[in-house]
C-alpha positions as a Python dict, from the first residue, in 0.01 Angstrom:
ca = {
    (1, 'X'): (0, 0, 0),
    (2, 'X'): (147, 367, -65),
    (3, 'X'): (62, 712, 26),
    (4, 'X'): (-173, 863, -205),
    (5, 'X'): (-19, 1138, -476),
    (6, 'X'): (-176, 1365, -629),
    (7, 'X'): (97, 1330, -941),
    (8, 'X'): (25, 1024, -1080),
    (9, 'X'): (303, 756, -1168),
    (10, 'X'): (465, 614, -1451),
    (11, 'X'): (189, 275, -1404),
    (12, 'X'): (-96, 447, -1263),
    (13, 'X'): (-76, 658, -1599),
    (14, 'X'): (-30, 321, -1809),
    (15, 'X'): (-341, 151, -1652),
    (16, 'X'): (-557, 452, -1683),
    (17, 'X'): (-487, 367, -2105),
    (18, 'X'): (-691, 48, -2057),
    (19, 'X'): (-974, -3, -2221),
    (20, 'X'): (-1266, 3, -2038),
    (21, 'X'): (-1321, -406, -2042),
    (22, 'X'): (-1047, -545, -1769),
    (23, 'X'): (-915, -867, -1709),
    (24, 'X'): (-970, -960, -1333),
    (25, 'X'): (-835, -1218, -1116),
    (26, 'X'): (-1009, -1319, -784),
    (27, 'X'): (-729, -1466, -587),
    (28, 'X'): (-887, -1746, -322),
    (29, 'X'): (-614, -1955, -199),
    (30, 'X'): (-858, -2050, 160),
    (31, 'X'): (-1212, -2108, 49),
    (32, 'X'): (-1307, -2194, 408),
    (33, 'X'): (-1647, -2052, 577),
    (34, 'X'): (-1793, -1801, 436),
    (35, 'X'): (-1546, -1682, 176),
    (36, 'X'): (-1635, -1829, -137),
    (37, 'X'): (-2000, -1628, -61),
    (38, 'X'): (-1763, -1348, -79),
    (39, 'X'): (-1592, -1447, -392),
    (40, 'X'): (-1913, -1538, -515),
    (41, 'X'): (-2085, -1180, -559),
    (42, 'X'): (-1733, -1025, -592),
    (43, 'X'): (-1730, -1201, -922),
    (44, 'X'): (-2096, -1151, -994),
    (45, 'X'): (-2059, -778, -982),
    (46, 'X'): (-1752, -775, -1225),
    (47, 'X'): (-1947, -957, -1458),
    (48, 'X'): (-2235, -745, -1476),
    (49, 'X'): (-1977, -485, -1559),
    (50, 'X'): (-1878, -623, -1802),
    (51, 'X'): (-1516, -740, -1727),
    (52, 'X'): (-1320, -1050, -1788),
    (53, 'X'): (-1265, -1254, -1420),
    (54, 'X'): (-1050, -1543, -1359),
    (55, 'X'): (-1090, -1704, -1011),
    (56, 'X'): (-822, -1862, -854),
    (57, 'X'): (-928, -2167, -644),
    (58, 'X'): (-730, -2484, -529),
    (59, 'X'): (-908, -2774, -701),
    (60, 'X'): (-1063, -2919, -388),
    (61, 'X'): (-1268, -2619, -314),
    (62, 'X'): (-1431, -2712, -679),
    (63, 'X'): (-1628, -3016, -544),
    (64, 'X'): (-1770, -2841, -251),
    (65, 'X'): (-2102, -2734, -181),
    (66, 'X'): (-1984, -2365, -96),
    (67, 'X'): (-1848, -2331, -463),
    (68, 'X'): (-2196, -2491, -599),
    (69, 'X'): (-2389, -2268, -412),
    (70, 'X'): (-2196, -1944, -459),
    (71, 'X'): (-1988, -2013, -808),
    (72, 'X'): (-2203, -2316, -970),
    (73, 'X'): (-2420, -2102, -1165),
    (74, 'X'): (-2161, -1835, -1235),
    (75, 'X'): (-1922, -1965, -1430),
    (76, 'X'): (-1646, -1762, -1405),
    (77, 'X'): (-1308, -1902, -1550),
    (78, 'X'): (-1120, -2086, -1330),
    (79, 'X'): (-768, -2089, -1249),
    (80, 'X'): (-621, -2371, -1017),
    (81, 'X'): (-385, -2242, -717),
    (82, 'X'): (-122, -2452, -576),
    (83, 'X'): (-295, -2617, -293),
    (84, 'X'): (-173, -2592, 100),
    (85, 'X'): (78, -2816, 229),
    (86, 'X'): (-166, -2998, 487),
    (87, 'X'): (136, -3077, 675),
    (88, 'X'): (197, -2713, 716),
    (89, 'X'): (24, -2568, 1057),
    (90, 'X'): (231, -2226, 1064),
    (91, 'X'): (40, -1917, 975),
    (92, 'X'): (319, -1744, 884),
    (93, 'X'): (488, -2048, 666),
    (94, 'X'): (69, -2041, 508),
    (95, 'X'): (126, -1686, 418),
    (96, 'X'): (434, -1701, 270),
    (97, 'X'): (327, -2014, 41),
    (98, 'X'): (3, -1793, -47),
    (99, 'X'): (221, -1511, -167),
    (100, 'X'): (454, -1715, -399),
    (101, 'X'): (92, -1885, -589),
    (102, 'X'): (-36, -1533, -584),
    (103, 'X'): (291, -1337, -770),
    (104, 'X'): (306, -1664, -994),
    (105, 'X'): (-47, -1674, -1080),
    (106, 'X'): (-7, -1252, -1177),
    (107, 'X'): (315, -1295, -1418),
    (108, 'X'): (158, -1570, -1560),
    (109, 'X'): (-206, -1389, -1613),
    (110, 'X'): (-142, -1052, -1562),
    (111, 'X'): (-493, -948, -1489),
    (112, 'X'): (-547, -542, -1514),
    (113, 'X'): (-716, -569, -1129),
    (114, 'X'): (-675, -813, -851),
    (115, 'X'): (-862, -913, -571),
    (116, 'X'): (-783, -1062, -219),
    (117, 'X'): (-1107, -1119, -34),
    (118, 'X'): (-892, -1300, 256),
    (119, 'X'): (-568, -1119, 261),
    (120, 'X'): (-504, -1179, 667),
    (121, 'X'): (-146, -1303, 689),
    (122, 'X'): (-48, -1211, 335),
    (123, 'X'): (-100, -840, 438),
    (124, 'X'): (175, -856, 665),
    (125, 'X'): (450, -1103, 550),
    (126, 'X'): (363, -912, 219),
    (127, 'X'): (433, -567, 420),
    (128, 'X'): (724, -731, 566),
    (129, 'X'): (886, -883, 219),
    (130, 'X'): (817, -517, 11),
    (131, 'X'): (1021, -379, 301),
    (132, 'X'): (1308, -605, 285),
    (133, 'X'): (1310, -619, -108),
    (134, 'X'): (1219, -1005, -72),
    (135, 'X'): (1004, -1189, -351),
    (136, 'X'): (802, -858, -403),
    (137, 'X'): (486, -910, -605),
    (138, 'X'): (461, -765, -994),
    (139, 'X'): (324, -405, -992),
    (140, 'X'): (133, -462, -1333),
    (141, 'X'): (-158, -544, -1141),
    (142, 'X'): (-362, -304, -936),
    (143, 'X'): (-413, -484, -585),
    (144, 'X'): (-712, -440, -356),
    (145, 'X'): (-779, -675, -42),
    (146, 'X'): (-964, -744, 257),
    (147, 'X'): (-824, -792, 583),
    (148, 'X'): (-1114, -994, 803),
    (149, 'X'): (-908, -997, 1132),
    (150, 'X'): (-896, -696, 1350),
    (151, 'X'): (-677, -806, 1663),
    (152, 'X'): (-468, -497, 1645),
    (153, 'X'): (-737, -259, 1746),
    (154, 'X'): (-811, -503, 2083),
    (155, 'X'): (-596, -413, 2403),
    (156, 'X'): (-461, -672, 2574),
    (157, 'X'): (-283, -737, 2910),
    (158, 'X'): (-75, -1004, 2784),
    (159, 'X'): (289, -847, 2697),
    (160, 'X'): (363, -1137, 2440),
    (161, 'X'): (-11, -1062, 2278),
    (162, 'X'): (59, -682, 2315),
    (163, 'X'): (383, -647, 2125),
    (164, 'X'): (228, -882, 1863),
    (165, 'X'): (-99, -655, 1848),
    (166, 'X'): (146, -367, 1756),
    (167, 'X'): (369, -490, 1550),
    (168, 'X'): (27, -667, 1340),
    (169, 'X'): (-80, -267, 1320),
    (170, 'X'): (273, -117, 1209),
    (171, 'X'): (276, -443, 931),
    (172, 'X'): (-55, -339, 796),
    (173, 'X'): (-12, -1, 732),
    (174, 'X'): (285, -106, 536),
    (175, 'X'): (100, -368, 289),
    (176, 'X'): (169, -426, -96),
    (177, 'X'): (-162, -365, -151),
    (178, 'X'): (-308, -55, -406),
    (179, 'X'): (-613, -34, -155),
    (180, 'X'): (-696, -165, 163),
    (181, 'X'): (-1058, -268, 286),
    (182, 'X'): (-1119, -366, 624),
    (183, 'X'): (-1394, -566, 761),
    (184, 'X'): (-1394, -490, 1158),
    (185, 'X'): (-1493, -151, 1243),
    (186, 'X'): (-1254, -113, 1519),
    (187, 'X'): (-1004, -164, 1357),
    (188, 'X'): (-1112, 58, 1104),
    (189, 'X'): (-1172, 321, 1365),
    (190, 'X'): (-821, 218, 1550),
    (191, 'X'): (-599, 283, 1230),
    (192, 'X'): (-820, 609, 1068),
    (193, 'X'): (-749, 779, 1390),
    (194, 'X'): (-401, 619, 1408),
    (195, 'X'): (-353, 741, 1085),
    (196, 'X'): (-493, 1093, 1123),
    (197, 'X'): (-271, 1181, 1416),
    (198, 'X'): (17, 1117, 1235),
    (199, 'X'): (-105, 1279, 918),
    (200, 'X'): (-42, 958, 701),
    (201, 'X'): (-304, 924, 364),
    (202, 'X'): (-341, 553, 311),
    (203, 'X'): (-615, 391, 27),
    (204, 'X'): (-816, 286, 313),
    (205, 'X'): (-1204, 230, 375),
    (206, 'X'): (-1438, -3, 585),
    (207, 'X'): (-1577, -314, 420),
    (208, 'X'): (-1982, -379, 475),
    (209, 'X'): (-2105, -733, 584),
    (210, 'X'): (-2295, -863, 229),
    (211, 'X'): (-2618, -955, 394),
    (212, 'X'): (-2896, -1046, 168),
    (213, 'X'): (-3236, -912, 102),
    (214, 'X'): (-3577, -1072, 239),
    (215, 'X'): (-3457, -1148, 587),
    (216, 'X'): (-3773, -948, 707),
    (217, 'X'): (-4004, -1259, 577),
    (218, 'X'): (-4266, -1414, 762),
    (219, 'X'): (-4188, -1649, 1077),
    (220, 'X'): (-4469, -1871, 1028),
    (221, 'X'): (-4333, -1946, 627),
    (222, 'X'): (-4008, -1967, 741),
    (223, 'X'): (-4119, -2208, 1085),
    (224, 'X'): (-4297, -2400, 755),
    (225, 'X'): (-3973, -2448, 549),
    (226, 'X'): (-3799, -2532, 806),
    (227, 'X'): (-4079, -2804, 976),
    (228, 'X'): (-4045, -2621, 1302),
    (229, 'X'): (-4330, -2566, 1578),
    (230, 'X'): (-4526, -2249, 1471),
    (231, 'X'): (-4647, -2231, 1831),
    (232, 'X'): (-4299, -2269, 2009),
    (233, 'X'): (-4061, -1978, 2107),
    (234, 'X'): (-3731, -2069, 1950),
    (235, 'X'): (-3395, -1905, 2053),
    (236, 'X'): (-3224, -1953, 1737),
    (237, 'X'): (-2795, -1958, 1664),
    (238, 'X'): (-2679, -2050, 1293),
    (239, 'X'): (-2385, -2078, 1090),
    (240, 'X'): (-2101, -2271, 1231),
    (241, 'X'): (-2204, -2405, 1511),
    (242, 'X'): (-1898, -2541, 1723),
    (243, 'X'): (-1701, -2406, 2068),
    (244, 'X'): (-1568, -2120, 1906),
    (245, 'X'): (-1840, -1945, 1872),
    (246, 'X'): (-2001, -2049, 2215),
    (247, 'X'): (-2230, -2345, 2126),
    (248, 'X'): (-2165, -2525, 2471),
    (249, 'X'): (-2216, -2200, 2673),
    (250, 'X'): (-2559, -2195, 2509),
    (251, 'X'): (-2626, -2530, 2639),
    (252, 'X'): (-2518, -2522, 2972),
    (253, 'X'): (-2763, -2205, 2985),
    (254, 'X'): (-3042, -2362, 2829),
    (255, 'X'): (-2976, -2648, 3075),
    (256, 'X'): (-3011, -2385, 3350),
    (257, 'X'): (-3369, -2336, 3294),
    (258, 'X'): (-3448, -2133, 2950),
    (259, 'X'): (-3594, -2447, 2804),
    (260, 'X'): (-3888, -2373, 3042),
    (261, 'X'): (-3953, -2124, 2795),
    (262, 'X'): (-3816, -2169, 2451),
    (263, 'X'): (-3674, -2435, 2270),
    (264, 'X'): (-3312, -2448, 2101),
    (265, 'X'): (-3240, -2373, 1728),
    (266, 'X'): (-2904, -2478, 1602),
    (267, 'X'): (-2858, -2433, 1249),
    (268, 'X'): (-2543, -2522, 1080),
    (269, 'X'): (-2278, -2743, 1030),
    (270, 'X'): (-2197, -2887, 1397),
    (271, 'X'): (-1803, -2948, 1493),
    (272, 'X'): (-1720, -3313, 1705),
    (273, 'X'): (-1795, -3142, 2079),
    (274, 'X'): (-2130, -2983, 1985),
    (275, 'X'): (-2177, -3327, 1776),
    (276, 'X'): (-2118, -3528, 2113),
    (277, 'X'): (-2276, -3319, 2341),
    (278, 'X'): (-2608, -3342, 2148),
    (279, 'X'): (-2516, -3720, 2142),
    (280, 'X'): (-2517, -3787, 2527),
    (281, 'X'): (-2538, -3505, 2763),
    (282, 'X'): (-2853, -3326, 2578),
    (283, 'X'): (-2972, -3614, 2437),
    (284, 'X'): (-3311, -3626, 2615),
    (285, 'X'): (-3374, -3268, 2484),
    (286, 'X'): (-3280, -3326, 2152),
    (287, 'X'): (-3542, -3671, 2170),
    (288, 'X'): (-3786, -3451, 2322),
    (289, 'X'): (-3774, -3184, 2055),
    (290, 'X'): (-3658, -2846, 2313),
    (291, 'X'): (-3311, -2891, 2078),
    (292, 'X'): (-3358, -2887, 1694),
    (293, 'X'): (-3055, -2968, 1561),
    (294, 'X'): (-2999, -2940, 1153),
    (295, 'X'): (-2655, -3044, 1126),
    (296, 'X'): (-2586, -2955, 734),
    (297, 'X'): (-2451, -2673, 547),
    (298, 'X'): (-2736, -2467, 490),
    (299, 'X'): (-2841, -2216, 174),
    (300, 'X'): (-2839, -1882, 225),
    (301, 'X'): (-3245, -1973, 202),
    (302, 'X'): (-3238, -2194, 468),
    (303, 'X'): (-2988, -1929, 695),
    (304, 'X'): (-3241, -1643, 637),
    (305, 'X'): (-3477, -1910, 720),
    (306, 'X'): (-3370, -2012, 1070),
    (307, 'X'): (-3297, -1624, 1150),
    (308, 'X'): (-3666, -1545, 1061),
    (309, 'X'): (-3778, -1834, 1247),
    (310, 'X'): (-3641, -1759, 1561),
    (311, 'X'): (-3746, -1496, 1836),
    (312, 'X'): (-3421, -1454, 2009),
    (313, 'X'): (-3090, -1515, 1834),
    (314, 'X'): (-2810, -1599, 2036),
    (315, 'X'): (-2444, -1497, 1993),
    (316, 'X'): (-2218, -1601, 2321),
    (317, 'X'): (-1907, -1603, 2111),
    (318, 'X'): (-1563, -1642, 2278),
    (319, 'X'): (-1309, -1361, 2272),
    (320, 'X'): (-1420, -1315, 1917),
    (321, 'X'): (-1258, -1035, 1760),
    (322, 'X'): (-1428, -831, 1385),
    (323, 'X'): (-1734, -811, 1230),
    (324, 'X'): (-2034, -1087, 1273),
    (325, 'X'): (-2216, -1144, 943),
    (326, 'X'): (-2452, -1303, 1165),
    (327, 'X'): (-2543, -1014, 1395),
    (328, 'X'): (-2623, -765, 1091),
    (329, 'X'): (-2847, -1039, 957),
    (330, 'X'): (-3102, -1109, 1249),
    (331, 'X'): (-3077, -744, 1271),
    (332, 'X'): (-3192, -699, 892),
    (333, 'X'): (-3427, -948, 1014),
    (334, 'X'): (-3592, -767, 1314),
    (335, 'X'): (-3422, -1046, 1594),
    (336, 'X'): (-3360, -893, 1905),
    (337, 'X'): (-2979, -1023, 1996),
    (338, 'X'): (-2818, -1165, 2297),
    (339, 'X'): (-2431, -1169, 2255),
    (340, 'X'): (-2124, -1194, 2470),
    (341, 'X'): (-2012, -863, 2581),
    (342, 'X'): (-1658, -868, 2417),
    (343, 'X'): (-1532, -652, 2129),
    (344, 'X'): (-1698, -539, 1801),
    (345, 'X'): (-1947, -797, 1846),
    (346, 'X'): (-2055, -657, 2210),
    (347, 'X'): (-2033, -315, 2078),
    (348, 'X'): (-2228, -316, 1752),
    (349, 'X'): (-2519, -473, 1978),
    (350, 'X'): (-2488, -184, 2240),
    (351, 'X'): (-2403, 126, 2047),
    (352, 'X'): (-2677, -26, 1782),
    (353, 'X'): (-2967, -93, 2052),
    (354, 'X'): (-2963, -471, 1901),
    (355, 'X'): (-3064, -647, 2186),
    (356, 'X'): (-2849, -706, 2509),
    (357, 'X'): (-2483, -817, 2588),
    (358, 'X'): (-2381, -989, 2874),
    (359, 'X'): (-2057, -1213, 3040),
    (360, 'X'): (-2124, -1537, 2790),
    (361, 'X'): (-1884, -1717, 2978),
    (362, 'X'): (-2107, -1760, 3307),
    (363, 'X'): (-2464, -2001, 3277),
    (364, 'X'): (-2641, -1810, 3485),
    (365, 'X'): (-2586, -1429, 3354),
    (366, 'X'): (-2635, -1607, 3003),
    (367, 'X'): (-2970, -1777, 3094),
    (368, 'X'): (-3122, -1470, 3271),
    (369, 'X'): (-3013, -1245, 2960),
    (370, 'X'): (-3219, -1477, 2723),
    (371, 'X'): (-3515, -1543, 2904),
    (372, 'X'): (-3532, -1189, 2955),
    (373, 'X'): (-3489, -1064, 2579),
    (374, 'X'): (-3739, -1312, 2540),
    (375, 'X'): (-4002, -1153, 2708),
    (376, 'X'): (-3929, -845, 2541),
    (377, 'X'): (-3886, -982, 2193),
    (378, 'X'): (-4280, -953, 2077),
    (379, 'X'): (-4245, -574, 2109),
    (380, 'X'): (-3885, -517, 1975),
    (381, 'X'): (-3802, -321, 1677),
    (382, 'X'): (-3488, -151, 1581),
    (383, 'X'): (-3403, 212, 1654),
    (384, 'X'): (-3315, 433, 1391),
    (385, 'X'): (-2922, 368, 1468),
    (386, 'X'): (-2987, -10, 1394),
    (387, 'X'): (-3156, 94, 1125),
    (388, 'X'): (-2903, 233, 979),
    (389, 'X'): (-2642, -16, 1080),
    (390, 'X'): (-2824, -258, 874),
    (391, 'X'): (-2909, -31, 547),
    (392, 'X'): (-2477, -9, 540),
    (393, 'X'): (-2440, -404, 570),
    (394, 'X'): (-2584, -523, 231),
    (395, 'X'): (-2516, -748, -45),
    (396, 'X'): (-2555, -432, -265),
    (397, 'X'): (-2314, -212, -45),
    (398, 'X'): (-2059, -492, -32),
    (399, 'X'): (-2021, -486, -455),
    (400, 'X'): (-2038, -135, -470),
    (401, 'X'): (-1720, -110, -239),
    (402, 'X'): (-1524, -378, -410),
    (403, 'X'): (-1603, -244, -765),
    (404, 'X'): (-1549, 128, -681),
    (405, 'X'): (-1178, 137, -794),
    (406, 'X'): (-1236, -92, -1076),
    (407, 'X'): (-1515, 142, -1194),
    (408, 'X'): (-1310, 456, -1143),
    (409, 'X'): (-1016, 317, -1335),
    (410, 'X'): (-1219, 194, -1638),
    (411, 'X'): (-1340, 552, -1667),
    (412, 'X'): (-1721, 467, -1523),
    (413, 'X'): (-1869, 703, -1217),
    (414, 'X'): (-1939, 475, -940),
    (415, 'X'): (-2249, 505, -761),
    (416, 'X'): (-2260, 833, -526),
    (417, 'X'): (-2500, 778, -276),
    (418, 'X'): (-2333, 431, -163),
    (419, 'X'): (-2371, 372, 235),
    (420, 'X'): (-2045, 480, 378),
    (421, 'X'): (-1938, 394, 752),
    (422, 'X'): (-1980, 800, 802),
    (423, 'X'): (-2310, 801, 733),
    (424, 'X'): (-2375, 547, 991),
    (425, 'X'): (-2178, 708, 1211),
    (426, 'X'): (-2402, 1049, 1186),
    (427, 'X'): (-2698, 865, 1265),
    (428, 'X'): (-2589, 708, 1611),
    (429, 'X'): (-2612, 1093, 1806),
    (430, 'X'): (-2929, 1101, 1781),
    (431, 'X'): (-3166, 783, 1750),
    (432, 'X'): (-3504, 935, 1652),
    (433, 'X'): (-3321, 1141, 1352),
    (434, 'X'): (-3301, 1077, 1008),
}
């Protein structure tokens, strides 16, 4: 990444002379979790411009059912990256190996415009290599990621974790990228005012969450699709479900006397502990129908579906750190939210009037939280600050951002009246505003 100038250089000059038709390349190295969604509409939006778009996928991600459900009926052309080494457990070691496919794949297709939709890792061993004059990547391309991870903007006591926080921030500020999105908005906030103070220009912006339309359908059709109780009160979590994100915590507080009142919604492929636990110490719920389990990777149909169906949907993440796709959607939907208190994820649901936070990590706080938001959940509706939180997080905002540059470049006007973080920003003063 460099300063911006307002002289422009030697290649800046040369790629302005393109036609108005680019060749793009969608660099994908990790198709885990929800990425290849990203990629997905990433490459659906340069299409509709008209451009040419290579993907760049290792061949295993071709058989899975992320790639038919967000690339089978795209057909973009597809380029094959070198795969991981599976014996290779090193992040660093990862990012490096990433790097070398990615400046191969570029000499040998030099695309006009590149994307990274998961650049953590490459942004700073990249930063770190375009210091030291090691294996720098070509400069033929113009190079726009996303960094997901925002660990740098999160204090921590640890001294280890703290000089690795910093030296994460001083890395990124420093990456061999043209532009820079981000995807947490504290660490958005943490490196614009980091950035400011030391009067440093960077290409530099905040990335929406690409939620999709019609999560404000009916609960009954959705309850329907789903074969659910239309009569029950459901406390709903979807996506991954595993320990990461808190799964067990939600069961040792539905254990604690919530499934008086609701019953529990899980949604989403489930990892080995959830798998077990369901298996023998929550069996007896699960046989008498207080735990609906659907233990598949879902549609986005069936997500939307499970989000609409429930009345409460619960977050009690661990120590998670960035944005959570999952919070702006049962906002969208009109879900009151019950999260764990920690970073972005405690934050957005606070300074957004989402629903309530609260320690995730203790039964009893967690139990009382949800059987309380359930109580209120018949009459909640979002403020005009959640409102606006969720107008920003859209499948539409999302490929406006990522085409922006490309669309500049090729000599089109991008949109103008694209949600910016700003804009959400103005309407959090005052909650009854427009």
């Amino acid at each position: 990444m460099r300063p911006s100038s307002s002289t422009p250089s030697k290649r800046d000059r040369d790629l302005e002379s393109l036609s108005k038709k680019m060749r793009t390349l969608i660099f994908a190295p990790d198709p885990g979790g929800h990425r290849l969604h990203h990629v997905g509409l990433i490459a659906e939006a340069l299409l509709g411009l008209g451009h040419q778009v290579d993907v760049a996928l290792p061949e295993r991600a071709l058989e899975s059912a992320e790639f038919a459900t967000h690339l089978g009926a795209i057909e973009p052309s597809l380029v094959e990256v070198t795969p991981i080494n599976s014996s290779v457990q090193n992040p660093w070691a990862i990012a490096g190996q990433n790097l070398r496919s990615l400046k191969a794949i570029l000499r040998r297709l030099e695309p006009d415009h590149t994307y990274i939709p998961y650049a953590d890792g490459m942004t700073q061993r990249g930063a770190l290599e375009a210091t030291m004059r090691w294996r720098q990547l070509p400069r033929t391309s113009y190079l726009e990621a996303l960094h997901l991870g925002g660990h740098f903007a999160y204090v921590t006591r640890n001294l280890r974790s703290e000089i690795l926080r910093r030296s994460s921030r001083a890395t990124i500020v420093r990456a061999p990228w043209d532009y820079l999105h981000l995807l947490d908005p504290f660490a958005f906030e943490d490196l614009s005012n980091r950035l400011a103070r030391f009067s440093r220009d960077l290409n530099l912006d905040l990335m929406p969450e690409p939620v999709e339309s019609g999560l404000d359908g009916s609960a009954a059709d959705a309850r329907a699709l789903l074969g659910l109780d239309q009569d029950a009160r459901y406390v709903g979590c979807v996506g991954a479900i595993d320990t990461r994100k808190g799964i067990d915590r939600l069961l040792d507080a539905f254990s604690k006397g919530v499934a008086k009142e609701s019953k529990l919604l899980l949604v989403g492929k489930h990892d080995s502990t959830i798998r077990a636990a369901l298996r023998d110490d929550f069996s007896a719920q699960v046989r008498a129908g207080s735990i609906v389990s659907i233990d598949a990777y879902v549609s986005q149909q069936e997500l939307q579906a499970a989000i609409s169906a429930s009345d409460v949907v619960a977050l009690p993440y661990r120590k998670h750190s960035g944005s959570s796709g999952i919070a702006v959607r049962a906002a969208a939907a009109g879900k009151p939210i019950v999260a764990s208190d920690y970073g972005w994820l405690g934050e957005c649901v606070r300074r957004f009037d989402l629903g309530v936070t609260c320690d995730a990590g203790r039964p009893d706080e967690l139990a009382s939280a949800i059987a309380s938001m359930l109580r209120r959940a018949p009459t909640f509706a979002l403020s005009q600050r959640g409102r606006r939180f969720v107008e920003f997080n859209t499948e539409d905002s999302f490929a406006a951002v990522w085409t922006r540059q490309i669309q500049i470049r090729s000599g089109t006007v991008p949109e103008t009246d694209a949600k910016t973080w700003n804009w959400v920003m103005t309407g959090t003063e005052d909650s009854t505003g427009a």
